[in-house]
C-alpha positions in Angstrom: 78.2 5.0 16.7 78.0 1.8 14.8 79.3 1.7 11.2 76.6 1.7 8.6 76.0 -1.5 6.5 77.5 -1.5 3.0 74.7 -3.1 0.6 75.7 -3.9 -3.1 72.8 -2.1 -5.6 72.3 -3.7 -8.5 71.2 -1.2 -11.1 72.5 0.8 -14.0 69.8 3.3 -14.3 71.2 6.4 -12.5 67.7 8.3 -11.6 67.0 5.2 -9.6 70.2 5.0 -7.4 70.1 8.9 -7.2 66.6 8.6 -5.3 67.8 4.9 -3.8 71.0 6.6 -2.2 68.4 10.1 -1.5 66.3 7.3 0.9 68.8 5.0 2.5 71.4 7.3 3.2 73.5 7.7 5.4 72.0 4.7 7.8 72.6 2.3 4.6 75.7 2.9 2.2 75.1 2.1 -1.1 77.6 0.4 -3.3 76.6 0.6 -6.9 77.0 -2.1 -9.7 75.4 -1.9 -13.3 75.0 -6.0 -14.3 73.0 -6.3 -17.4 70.4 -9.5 -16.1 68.2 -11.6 -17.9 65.0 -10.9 -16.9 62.6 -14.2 -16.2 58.7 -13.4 -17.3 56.4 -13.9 -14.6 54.4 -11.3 -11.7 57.2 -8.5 -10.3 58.1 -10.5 -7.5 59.1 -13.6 -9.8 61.2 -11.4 -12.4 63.0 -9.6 -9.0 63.3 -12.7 -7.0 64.7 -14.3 -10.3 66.9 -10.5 -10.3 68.3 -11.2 -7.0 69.4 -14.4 -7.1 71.2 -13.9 -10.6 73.0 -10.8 -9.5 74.0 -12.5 -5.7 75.8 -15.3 -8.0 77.2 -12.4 -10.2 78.8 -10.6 -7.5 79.1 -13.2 -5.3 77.7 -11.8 -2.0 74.2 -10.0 -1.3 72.6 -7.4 -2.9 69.7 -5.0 -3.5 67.4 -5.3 -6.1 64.6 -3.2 -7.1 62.3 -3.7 -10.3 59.0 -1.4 -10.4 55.8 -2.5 -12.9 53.0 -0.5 -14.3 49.6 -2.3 -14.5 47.1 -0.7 -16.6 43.4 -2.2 -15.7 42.7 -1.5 -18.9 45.3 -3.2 -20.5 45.0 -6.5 -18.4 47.8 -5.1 -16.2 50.4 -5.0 -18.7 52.8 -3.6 -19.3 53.2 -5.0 -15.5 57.2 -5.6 -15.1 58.1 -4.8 -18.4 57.6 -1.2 -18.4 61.0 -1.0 -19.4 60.6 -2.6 -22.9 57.4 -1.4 -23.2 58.2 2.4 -23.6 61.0 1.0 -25.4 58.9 -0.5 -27.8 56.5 2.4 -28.1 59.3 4.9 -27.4 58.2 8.1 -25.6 55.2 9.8 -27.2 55.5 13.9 -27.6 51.9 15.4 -28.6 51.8 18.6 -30.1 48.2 20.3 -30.0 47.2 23.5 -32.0 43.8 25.6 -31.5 42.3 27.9 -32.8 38.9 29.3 -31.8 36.0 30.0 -34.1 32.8 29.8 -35.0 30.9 27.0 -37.5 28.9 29.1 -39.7 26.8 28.2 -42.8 29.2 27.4 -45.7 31.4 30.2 -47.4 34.4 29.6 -50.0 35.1 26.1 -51.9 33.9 23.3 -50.0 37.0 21.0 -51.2 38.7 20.1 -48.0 37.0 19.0 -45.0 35.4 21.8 -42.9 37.0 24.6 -43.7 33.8 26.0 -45.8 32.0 26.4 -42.4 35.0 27.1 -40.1 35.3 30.7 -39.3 38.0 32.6 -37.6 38.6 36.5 -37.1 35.4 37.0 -40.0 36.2 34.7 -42.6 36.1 30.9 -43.1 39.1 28.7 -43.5 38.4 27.9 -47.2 38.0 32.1 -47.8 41.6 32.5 -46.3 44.6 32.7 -48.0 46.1 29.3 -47.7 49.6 30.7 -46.1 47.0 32.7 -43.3 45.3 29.8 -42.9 48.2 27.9 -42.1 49.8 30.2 -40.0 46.6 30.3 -37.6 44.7 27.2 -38.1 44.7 24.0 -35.5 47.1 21.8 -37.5 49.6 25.5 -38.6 49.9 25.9 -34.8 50.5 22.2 -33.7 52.8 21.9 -36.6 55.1 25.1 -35.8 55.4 23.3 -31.9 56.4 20.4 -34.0 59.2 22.3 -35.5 60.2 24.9 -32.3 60.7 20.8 -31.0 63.0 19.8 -33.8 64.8 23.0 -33.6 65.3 22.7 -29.2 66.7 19.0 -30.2 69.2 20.0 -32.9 70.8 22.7 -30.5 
């Protein structure tokens, strides 16, 4: 049986040479390096030609290269091959919902904040509650307390 080629991998993210080694193993063996490139602007297969040529002269020999985009049609196909900086720039978005389930009814209690006047839940509207109750139960209470169980998980 013939010895499997040896191929340099360029990459320093170790999800991607996990699932690169989880495809090309054992008929390829992978050899990893982490080389911090430049990255040209341009379509994908200018920035990983670019990539590849970069990181041959860096190691001095041939290697593997493998740069993914994201292309949004409705963003004009950005972020396209800097997806990288992209969700760097906009880091990674946590969204914490609440909801609560009601009724609209005609208006009950001060009508001084928003909707709460003709927001009811369990018999009474938010402006007739108690503001702790309301708090405790009401859409933003419930995606706030999420918020917190989230700062609390991170902390640990």
């Amino acid at each position: 049986m013939a010895t499997p080629p040896v191929v340099n991998f360029i990459t320093g993210n170790a999800n991607k040479l996990r699932e690169v080694k989880a495809i090309l193993e054992p008929a390829i063996v992978l050899q990893s390096q982490a080389i911090d490139l430049d990255e040209v602007q341009g379509t994908v297969e200018e920035v990983t030609i670019a990539k590849c040529r970069k990181a041959a002269d860096t190691v001095q020999g041939p290697v593997l290269v493998e740069d993914t985009c994201l292309c949004f049609k409705a963003l004009n196909d950005l972020p396209g091959p800097y997806i990288k900086w992209f969700m760097q720039s906009i880091g990674h978005q946590v969204l914490f919902q609440g909801r609560t389930r009601g009724k609209i009814v005609p208006p009950r209690g001060p009508t001084d904040f928003g909707w709460d006047a003709i927001f009811e839940y369990d018999g009474q509207t938010y402006a007739e509650m108690d503001k702790t109750a309301k708090n405790r139960i009401s859409h933003r209470g419930l995606a706030l307390k999420k918020l917190q169980e989230w700062f609390a998980q991170k902390a640990d």
